[in-house]
Every structure is written in C-alpha cells, then in structure tokens.
TIMIGU-315799 format. One record per residue (C-alpha): residue number from 1; residue in one letter; x, y, z. Coordinates in steps of 0.2 Angstrom, whole numbers, always signed. Each point is the difference from the previous one (the first is absolute). Layout:
BEGIN
rec nr->NUM&rest->A&x->X&y->Y&z->Z;
...
END
This chain:
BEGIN
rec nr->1&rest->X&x->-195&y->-244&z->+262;
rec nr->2&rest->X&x->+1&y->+13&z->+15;
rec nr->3&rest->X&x->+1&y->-11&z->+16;
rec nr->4&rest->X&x->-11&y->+8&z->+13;
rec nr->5&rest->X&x->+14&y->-5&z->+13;
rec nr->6&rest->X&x->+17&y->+10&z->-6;
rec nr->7&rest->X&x->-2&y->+15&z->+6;
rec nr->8&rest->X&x->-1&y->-9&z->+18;
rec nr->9&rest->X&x->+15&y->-3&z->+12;
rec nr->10&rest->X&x->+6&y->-8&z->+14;
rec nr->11&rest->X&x->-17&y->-11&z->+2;
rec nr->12&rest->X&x->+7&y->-14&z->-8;
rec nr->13&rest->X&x->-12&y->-13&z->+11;
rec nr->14&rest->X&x->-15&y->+11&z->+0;
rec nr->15&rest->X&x->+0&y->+2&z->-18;
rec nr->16&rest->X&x->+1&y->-19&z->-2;
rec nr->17&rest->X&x->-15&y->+0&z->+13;
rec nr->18&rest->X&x->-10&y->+11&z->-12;
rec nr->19&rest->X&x->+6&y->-6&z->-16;
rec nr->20&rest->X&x->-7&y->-18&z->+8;
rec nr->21&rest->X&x->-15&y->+5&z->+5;
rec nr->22&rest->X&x->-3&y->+10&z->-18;
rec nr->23&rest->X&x->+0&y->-14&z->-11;
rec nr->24&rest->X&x->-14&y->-9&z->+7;
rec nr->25&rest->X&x->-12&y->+3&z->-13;
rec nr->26&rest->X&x->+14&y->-7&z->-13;
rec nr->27&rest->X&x->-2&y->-16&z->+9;
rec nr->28&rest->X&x->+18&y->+0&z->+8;
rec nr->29&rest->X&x->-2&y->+6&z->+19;
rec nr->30&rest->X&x->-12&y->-3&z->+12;
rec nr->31&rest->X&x->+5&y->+13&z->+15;
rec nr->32&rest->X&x->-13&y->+15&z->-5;
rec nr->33&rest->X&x->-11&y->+7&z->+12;
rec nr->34&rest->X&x->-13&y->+14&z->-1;
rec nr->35&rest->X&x->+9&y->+13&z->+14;
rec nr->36&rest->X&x->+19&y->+2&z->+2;
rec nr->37&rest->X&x->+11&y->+15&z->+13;
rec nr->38&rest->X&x->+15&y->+3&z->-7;
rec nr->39&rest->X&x->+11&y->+10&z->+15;
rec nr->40&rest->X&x->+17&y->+5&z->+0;
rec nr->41&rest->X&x->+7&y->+15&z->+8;
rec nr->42&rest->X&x->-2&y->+18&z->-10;
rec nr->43&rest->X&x->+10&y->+2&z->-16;
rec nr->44&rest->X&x->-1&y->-21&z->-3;
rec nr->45&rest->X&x->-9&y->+1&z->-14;
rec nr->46&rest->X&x->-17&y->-6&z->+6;
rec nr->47&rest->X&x->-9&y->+8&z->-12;
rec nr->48&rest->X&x->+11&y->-3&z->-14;
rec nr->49&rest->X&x->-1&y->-18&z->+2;
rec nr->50&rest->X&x->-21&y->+1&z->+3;
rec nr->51&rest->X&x->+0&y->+6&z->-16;
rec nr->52&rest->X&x->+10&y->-11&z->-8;
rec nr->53&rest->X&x->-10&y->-13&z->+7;
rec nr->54&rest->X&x->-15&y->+9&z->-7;
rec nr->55&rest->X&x->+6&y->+1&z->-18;
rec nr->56&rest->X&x->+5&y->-18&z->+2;
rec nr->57&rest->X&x->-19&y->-5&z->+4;
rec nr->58&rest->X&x->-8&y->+12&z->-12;
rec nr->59&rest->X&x->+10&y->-7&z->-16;
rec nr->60&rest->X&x->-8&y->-12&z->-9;
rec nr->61&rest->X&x->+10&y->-16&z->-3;
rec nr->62&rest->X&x->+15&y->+2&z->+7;
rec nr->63&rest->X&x->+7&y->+3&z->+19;
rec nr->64&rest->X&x->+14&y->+12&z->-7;
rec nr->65&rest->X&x->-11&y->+12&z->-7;
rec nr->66&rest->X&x->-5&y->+8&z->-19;
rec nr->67&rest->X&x->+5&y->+17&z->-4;
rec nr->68&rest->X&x->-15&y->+10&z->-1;
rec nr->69&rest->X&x->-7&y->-9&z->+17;
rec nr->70&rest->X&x->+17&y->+5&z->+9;
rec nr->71&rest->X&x->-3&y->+17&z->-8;
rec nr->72&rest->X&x->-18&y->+2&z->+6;
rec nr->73&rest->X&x->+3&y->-5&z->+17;
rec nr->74&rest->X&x->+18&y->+13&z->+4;
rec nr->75&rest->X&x->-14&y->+14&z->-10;
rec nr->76&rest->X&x->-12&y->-7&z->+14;
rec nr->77&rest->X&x->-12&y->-3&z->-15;
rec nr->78&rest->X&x->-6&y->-19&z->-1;
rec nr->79&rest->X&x->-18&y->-1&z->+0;
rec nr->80&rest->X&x->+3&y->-14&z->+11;
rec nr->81&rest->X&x->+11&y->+7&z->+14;
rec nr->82&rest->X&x->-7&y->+12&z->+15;
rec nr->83&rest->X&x->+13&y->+10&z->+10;
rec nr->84&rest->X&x->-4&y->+7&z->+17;
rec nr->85&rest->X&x->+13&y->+11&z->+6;
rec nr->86&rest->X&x->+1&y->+18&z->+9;
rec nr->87&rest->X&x->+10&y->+16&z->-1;
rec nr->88&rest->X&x->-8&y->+4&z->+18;
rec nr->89&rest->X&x->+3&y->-3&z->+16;
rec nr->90&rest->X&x->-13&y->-16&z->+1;
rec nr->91&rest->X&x->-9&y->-10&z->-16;
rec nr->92&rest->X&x->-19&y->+7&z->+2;
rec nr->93&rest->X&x->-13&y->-14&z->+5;
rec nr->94&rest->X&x->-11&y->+7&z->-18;
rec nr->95&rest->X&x->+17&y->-5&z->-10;
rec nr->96&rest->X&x->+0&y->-17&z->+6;
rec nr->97&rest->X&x->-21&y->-4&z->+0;
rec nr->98&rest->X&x->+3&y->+5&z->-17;
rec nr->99&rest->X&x->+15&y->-13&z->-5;
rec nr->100&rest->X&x->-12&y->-14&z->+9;
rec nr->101&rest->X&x->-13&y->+6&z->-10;
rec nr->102&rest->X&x->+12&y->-5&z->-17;
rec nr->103&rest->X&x->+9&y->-16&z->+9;
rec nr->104&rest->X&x->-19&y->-5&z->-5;
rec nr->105&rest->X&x->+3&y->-1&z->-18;
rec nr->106&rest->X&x->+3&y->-13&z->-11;
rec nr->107&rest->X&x->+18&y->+6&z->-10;
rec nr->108&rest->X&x->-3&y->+6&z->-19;
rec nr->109&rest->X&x->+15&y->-3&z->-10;
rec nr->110&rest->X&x->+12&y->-9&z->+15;
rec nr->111&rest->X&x->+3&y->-15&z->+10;
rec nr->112&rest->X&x->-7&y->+6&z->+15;
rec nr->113&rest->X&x->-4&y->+17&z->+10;
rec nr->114&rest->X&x->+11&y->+8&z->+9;
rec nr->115&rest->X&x->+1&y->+13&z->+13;
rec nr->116&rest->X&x->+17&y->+6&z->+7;
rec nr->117&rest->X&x->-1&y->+10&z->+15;
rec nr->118&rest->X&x->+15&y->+9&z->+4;
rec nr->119&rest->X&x->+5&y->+6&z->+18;
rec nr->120&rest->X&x->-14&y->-10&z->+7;
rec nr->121&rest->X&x->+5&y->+4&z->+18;
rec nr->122&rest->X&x->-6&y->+17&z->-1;
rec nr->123&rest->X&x->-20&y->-7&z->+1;
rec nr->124&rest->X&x->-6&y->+5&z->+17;
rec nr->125&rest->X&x->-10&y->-16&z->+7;
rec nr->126&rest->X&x->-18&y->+4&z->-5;
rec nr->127&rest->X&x->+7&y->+1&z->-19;
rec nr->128&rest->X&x->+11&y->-16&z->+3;
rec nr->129&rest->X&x->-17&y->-9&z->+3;
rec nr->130&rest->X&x->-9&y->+4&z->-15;
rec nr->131&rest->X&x->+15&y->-8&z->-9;
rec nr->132&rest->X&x->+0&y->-11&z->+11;
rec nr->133&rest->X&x->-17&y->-8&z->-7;
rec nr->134&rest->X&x->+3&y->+0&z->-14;
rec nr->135&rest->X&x->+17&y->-11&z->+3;
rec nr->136&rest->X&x->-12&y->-13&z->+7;
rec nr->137&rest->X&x->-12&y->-2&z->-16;
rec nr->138&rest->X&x->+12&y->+3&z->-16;
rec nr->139&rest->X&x->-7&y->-5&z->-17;
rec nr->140&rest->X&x->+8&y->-14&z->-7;
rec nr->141&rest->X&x->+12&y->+13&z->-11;
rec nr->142&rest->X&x->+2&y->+13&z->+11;
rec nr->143&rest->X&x->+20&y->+1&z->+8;
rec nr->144&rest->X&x->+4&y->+13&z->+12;
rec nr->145&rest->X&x->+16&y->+6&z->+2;
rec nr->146&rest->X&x->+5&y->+10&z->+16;
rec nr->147&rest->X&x->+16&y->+9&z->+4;
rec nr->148&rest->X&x->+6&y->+7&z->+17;
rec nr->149&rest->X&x->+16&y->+1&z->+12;
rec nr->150&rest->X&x->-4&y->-15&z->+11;
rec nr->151&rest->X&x->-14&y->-12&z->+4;
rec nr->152&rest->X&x->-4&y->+9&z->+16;
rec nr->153&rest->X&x->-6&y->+15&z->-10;
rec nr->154&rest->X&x->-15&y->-10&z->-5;
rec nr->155&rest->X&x->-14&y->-4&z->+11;
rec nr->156&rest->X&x->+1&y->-22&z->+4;
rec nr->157&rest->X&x->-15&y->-2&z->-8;
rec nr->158&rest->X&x->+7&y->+5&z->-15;
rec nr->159&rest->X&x->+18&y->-7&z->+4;
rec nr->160&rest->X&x->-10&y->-19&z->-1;
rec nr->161&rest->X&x->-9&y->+1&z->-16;
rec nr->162&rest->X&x->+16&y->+5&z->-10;
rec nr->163&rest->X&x->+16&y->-9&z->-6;
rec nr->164&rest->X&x->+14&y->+11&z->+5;
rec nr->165&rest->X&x->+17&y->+3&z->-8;
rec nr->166&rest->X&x->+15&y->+7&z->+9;
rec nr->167&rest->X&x->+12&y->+9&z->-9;
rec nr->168&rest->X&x->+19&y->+6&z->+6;
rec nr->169&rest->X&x->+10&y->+15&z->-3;
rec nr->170&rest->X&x->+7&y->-1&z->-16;
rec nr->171&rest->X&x->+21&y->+3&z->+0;
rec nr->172&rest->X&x->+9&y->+16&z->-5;
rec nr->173&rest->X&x->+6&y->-8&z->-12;
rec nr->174&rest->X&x->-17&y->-8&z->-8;
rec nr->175&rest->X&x->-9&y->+18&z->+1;
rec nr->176&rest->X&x->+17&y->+8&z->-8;
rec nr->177&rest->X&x->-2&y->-12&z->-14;
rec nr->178&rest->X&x->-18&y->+3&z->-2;
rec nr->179&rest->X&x->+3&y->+19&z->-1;
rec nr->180&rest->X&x->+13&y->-3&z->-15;
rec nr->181&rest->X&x->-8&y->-11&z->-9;
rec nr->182&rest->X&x->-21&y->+6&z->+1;
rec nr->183&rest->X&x->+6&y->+20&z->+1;
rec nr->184&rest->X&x->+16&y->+2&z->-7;
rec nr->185&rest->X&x->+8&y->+5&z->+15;
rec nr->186&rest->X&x->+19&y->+4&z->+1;
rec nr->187&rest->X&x->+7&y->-16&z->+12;
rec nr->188&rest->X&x->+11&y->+11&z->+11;
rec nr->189&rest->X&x->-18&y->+11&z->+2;
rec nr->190&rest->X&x->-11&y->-15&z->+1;
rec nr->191&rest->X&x->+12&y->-8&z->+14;
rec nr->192&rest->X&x->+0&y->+17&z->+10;
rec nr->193&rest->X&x->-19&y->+2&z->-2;
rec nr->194&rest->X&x->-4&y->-20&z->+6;
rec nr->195&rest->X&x->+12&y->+2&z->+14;
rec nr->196&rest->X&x->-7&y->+17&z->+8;
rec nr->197&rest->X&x->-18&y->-7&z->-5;
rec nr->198&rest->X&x->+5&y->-16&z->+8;
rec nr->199&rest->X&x->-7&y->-10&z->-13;
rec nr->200&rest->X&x->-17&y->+11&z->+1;
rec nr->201&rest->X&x->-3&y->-4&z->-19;
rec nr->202&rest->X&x->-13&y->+15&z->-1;
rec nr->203&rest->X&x->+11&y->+12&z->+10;
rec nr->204&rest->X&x->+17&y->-6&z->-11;
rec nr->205&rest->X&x->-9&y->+2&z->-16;
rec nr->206&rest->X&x->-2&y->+19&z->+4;
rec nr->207&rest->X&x->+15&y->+3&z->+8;
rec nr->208&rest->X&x->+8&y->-8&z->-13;
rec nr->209&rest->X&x->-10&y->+11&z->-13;
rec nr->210&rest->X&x->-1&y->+18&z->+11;
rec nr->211&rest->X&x->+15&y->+8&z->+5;
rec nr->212&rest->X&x->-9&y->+13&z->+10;
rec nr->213&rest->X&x->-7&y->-15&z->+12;
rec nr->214&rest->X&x->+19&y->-6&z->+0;
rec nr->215&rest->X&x->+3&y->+17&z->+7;
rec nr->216&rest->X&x->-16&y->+2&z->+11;
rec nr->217&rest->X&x->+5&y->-17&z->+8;
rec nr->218&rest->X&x->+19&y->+8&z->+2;
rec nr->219&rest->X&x->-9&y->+15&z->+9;
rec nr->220&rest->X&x->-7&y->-11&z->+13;
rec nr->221&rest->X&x->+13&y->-8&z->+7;
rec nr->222&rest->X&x->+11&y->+14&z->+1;
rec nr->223&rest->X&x->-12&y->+10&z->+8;
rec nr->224&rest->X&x->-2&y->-14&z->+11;
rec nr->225&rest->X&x->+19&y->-3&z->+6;
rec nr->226&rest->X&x->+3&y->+19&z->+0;
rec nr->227&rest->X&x->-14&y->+3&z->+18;
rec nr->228&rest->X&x->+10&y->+5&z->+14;
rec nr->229&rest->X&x->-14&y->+8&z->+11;
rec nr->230&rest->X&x->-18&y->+0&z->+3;
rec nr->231&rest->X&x->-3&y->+17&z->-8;
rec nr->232&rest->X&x->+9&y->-11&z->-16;
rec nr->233&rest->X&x->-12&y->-13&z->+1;
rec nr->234&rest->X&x->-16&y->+8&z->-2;
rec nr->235&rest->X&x->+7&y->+12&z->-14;
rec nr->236&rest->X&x->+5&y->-19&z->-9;
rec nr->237&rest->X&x->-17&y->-5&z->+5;
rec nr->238&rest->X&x->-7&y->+14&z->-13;
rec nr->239&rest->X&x->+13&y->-2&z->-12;
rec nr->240&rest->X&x->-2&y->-19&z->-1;
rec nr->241&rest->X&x->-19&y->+2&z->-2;
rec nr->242&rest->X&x->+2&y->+13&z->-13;
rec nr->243&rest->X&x->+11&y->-13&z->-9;
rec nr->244&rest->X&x->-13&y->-13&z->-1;
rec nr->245&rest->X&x->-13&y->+14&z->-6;
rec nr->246&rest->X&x->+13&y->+4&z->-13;
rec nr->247&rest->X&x->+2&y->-20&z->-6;
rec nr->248&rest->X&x->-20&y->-1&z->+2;
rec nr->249&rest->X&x->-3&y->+14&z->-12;
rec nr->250&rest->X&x->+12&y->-7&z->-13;
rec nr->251&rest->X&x->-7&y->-15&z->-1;
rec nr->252&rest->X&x->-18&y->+8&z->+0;
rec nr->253&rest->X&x->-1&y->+16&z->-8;
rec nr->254&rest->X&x->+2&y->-7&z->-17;
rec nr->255&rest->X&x->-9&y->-13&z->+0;
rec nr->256&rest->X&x->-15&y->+11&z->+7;
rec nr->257&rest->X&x->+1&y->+12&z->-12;
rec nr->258&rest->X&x->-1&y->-15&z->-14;
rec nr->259&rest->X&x->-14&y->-6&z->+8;
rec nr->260&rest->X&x->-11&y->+15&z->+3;
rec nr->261&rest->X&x->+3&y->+5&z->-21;
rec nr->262&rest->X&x->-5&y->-17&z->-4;
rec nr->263&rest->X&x->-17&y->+1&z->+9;
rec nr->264&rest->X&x->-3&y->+19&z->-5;
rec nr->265&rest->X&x->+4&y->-7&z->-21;
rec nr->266&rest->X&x->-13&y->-16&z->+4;
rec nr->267&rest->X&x->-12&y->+14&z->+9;
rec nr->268&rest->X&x->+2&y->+11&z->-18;
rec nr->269&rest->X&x->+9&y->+14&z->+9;
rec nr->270&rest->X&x->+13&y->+8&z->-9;
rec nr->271&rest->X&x->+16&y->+7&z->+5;
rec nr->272&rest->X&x->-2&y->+16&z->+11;
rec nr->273&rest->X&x->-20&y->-1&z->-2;
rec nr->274&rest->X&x->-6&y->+2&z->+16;
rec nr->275&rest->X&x->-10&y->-17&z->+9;
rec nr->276&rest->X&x->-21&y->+2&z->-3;
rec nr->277&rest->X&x->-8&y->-2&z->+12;
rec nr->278&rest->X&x->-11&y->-14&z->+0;
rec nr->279&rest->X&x->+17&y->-11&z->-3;
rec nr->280&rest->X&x->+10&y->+10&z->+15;
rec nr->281&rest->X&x->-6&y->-15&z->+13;
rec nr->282&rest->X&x->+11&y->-13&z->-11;
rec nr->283&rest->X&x->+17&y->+12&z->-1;
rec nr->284&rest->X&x->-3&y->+1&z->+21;
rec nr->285&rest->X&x->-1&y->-18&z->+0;
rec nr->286&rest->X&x->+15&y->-1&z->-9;
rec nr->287&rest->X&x->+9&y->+14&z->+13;
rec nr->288&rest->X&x->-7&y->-11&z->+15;
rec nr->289&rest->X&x->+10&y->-16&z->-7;
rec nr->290&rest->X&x->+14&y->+10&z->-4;
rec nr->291&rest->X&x->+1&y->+8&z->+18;
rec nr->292&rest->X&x->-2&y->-17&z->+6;
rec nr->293&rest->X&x->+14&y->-7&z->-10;
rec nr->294&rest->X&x->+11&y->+15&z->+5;
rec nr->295&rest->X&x->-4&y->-6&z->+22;
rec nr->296&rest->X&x->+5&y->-17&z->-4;
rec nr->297&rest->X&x->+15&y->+7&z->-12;
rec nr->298&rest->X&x->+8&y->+9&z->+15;
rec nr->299&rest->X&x->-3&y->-12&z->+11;
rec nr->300&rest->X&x->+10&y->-11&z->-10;
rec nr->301&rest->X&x->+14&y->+12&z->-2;
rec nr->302&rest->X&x->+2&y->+3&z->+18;
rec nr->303&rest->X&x->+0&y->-20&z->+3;
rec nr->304&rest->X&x->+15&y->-2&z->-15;
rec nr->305&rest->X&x->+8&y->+15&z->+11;
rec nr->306&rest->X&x->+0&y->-10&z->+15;
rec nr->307&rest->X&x->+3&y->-16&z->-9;
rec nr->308&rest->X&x->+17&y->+7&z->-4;
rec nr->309&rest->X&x->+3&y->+9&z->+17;
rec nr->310&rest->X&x->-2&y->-19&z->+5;
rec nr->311&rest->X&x->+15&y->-6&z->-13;
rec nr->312&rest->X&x->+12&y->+14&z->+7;
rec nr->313&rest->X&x->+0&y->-3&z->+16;
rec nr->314&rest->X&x->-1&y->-18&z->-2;
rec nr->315&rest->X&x->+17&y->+6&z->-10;
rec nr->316&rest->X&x->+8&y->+9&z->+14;
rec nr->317&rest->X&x->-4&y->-17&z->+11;
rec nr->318&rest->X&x->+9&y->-8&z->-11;
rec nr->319&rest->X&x->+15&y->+10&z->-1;
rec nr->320&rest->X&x->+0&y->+1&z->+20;
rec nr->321&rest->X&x->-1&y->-19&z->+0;
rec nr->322&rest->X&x->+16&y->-3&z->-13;
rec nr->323&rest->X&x->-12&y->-4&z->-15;
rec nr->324&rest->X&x->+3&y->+13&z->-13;
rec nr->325&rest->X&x->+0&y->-13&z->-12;
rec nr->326&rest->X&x->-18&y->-2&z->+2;
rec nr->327&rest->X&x->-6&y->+18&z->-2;
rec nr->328&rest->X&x->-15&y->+7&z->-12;
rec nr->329&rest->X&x->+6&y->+20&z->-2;
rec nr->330&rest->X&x->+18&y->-4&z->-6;
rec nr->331&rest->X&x->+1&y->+18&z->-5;
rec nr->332&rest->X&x->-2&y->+7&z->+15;
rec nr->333&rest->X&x->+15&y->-11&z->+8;
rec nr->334&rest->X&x->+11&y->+16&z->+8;
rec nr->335&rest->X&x->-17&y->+6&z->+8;
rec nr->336&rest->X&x->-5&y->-17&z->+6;
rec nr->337&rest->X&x->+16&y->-1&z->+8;
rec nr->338&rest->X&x->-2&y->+15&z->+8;
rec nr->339&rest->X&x->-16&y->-3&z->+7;
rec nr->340&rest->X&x->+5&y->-16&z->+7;
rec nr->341&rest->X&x->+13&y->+8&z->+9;
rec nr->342&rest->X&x->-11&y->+13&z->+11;
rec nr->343&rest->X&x->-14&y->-14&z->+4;
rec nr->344&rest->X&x->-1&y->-16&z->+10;
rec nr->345&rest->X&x->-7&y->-15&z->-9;
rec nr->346&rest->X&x->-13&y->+2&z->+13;
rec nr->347&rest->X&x->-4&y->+16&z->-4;
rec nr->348&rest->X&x->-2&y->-6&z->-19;
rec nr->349&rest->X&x->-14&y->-12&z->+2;
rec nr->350&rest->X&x->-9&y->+13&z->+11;
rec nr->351&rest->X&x->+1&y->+11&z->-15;
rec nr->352&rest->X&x->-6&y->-16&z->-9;
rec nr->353&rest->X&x->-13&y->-4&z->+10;
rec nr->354&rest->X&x->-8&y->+19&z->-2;
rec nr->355&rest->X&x->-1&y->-3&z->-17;
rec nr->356&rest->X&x->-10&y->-15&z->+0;
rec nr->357&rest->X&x->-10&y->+7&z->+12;
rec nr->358&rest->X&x->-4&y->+18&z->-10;
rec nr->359&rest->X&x->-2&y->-13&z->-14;
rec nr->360&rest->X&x->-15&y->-6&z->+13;
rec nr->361&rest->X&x->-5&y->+15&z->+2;
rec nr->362&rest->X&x->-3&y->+9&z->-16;
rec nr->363&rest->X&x->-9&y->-17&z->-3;
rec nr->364&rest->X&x->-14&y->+2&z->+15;
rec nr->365&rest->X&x->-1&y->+18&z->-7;
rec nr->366&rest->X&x->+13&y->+12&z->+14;
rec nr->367&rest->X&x->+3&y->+15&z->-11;
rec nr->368&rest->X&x->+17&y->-4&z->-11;
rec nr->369&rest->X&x->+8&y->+17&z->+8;
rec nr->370&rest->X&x->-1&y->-6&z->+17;
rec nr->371&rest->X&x->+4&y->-19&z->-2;
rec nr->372&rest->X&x->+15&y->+7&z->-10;
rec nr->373&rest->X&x->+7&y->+10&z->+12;
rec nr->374&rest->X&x->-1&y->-9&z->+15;
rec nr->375&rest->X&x->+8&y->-13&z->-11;
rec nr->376&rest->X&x->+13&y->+11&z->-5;
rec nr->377&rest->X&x->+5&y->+5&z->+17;
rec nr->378&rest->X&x->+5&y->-15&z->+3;
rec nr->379&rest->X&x->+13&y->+1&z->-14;
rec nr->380&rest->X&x->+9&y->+15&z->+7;
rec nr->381&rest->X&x->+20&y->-2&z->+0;
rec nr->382&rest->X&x->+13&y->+11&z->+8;
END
C-alpha cells in the first residue's frame, strides 16, 4: 500500500487533522467539513499536503490511499478532483466560474469532489465573491480545499466559512531528510540546499537538484556584499535582475517548449510544418499563458533574490551581535565578518528594512529596477 502521507514532513499535527477528518466516510471520524484553508509560509508544503488530503478523500475505502487514485491525483488526473491554480500574476474570474460550475457535480468514481485551489490570495475581490458563493451552498459531497500564506489573504467572508489549518516551518533537518530519502539527494548537499532555502521545500528541492541555481544564488550575495558606491548599486541593480531573468528562463524555457510541441502534435501539426491558419488563434493562446507565466516567473525570482538578500544581512547582524553560531550563509563566513566590521548594526537593519520594503514594492507593481536600486544603495560599504 502507497500511503498518501509519506512524502509529507514536518506537519505531524496537521496531517493527523486531515488523516481524521478523511476517514469519516469509513465510519471512524466525525471532523469533516466541506471548505478547509490550509496556510503556512512559502515553501511549507501547502500544496503538497492539499494534495495529500485530496488523494485521501478521492480513494475509496481507505484514508491512506490506493495506488492508482494516489497516482491520478500527483498526474492531476482523477475525474473527481478540480484544481484551480495560475502561472500569472492573478487567478482569472472565468477560471474560478468554471470550477463552481464543477463543484456542482455529483463525484463519478470517488468519495467526494474536490477542488484544490492553490495560491488562493492571488483572487482579486470581485473573483473572491464568486467563490465566495459558492462556499455558502456546497453539495453535500463537495470539499474545497484552499491554500495560501495567511488567513489575512482571504477576504472575511471567506475566512468564516472555512476550517483553517496552520502549518510551521518545517526544520532543516526534516526538509534535509525529505530531500534524501524522496530524491535521492547526497545529505551534505541536501543539508546545504535546506539550510540556504531555509527549509523552502520547493526552493531546496532545486537547489538541491540545480547546480547552476546554487551558483546564481552565490552571485547574489556576493554581488550584494561587494557595493561600495552608488554608481555600484545601480550596476548590481541590473546584474541582480538579469539573475532572476536567467533562473526564470531555466525554469521556463523547457517546459514551454514541451508545451507548445504537445499542443502543435494534438492540433496534427508536424515538426517544422508551419501553424495553418484557422488553428493559429489556439498557438497565441498558448503564447499569451506562456508570457503570463514568464511575468509571474520573474516576479518570483526577484522576490527569492530579495528573500536571500534578507538571510545575509540578517547574517551580518548576527555576526555584529556575537551570534555566528546562528548563521544561514556559513560559506560566506570570512565575507560576513568582513561586512560586519564596516557597518553598525544600525545600519544593518536599515539595509534590512529596504529590502522588505522593495519586496513591498515590486508587489504594488514599482518597476523591479528601481525598487532594486534604491534598496541596494542602502547596502553600500566602505
């Protein structure tokens, strides 16, 4: 038997709370309820465990899951399971009128229906409400399962009509172990990959499995600690957002290419023929998602970039303050100690505070460049 939970870690309690709530049906639980929020900061493995959750309803029988059903559900296959995610910027209001339009179903082959909607913060309000309604009248075998950062993402309307599950950080060590044991990771790699990730499980996973992004993220920092004028700062500015164009290509450009061959060989359009016309409108549609997915992609790069900006100078504070022991970027020790040594503490947490505010910024749509740089030239050293 493939348990739906072992790939999990560092969740003990929420998985109990799931694992309870699953075996209703068998007669053994009585905690389920039709609309759940599971939140946790990024890399927590919100989605992993939504999933999880998901095969652990859809399987008939049996909380812990049949290995076909486990199998549909990571192929995001079952006949009975809905996922509502985006590679843009925001999840588009047609996207989620069609997964109410499905929640109406009864299931076909499962236990219940179920829709997973991943990263459900990024629903501007007017979308949020048509989910909303449909939270408020869910057929009896309908079960939503919501994933974002926090509670205060979601609007409080929704907030009230779901069960929410909190989950922590996992430990270095937990996300270390899940590397070697799920992907075969070295453990000296796996420990240096959960470390710099800071237990990101997403984010360790391919640091872990990509040694250019190990080298990308090395880039960074050193860029970062080697500013010594303004002039410095906005030439790092360009270099760090080339970076994260770089890591956002990488994780793109394969996967689009993959995409757009397998649309062209269902669409009858053979290697190097060129696209007919009457089918050109679905390749631009194609293009369009792609572009979207590659706004979203850089936007996410630049945030890892300033995510570990964050850990370095949260490591220079630390050696200023006498806590080396407690540093992230071990490998950068003699350059850490140097940067200490040319900066107050004070001047650290300004440096810190820029970068949650570019971090702000980006968000609310300044252009990267200039968030960047005026964050940067707070991190000048002599």
């Amino acid at each position: 038997m493939m348990a739906v939970w072992e790939n999990l870690t560092g969740q003990a309690e929420a998985i109990e709370i799931f694992r309870a709530a699953s075996a209703v049906s068998t007669g053994s639980g009585n905690s389920m309820t039709h609309a759940w929020l599971i939140t946790g900061p990024p890399g927590s493995g919100r989605s992993n465990l939504a999933f999880a959750f998901a095969a652990a309803l859809l399987c008939p029988g049996t909380p812990d899951g049949d290995r076909d059903a486990i199998r549909q559900v990571e192929a995001r296959t079952h006949p009975d399971l809905s996922v509502l995610t985006t590679d843009g910027v925001i999840i588009k209001m047609a996207t989620v009128k069609e997964a109410v339009a499905r929640s109406q179903y009864s299931p076909s082959v499962g236990r219940y229906r179920v829709i997973v909607v991943e990263d459900a913060d990024r629903m501007v309000e007017r979308t949020s409400n048509v989910l909303l309604k449909a939270l408020e009248e869910p057929p009896e075998r309908t079960v939503w399962i919501l994933c974002a950062p926090s509670e205060a993402d979601l609007l409080p309307t929704i907030r009230s009509r779901v069960r929410t599950v909190r989950l922590r950080v996992p430990s270095i060590d937990d996300v270390a172990e899940l590397l070697v044991q799920r992907d075969g990771v070295e453990p000296a790699i796996a420990e240096l990959s959960a470390r710099l990730a800071q237990s990101h499980i997403g984010m360790a996973r391919r640091l872990a499995t990509n040694p250019e992004a190990r080298l990308r993220r090395e880039e960074t920092l050193t860029t970062a600690l080697g500013i010594r004028s303004v002039s410095m700062a906005v030439n790092a500015a360009a270099r760090l957002l080339a970076i994260a164009g770089d890591d956002a290509k990488a994780i793109t450009i394969e996967r689009d290419a993959s995409e757009r061959e397998s649309v062209l060989r269902s669409l009858g359009v053979e290697p190097g023929q060129s696209v007919p016309a009457g089918l050109r409108s679905q390749v631009k549609a194609l293009e369009d998602d792609q572009k979207r997915r590659a706004v979203r992609s850089l936007r996410d790069g630049i945030d890892r970039i300033l995510v570990d900006l964050a850990s370095l100078y949260r490591d220079v504070m630390m050696v200023q303050l006498g806590r080396e022991q407690a540093v992230i970027n071990l490998e950068l020790g003699a350059q850490l100690r140097a940067a200490s040594m040319s900066s107050s503490p004070a001047a650290t947490v300004a440096t810190m505070d820029a970068i949650a505010l570019a971090r702000t910024r980006i968000q609310s749509n300044v252009a990267p460049a200039l968030a960047l740089e005026a964050m940067l030239v707070s991190a000048v050293r002599r």
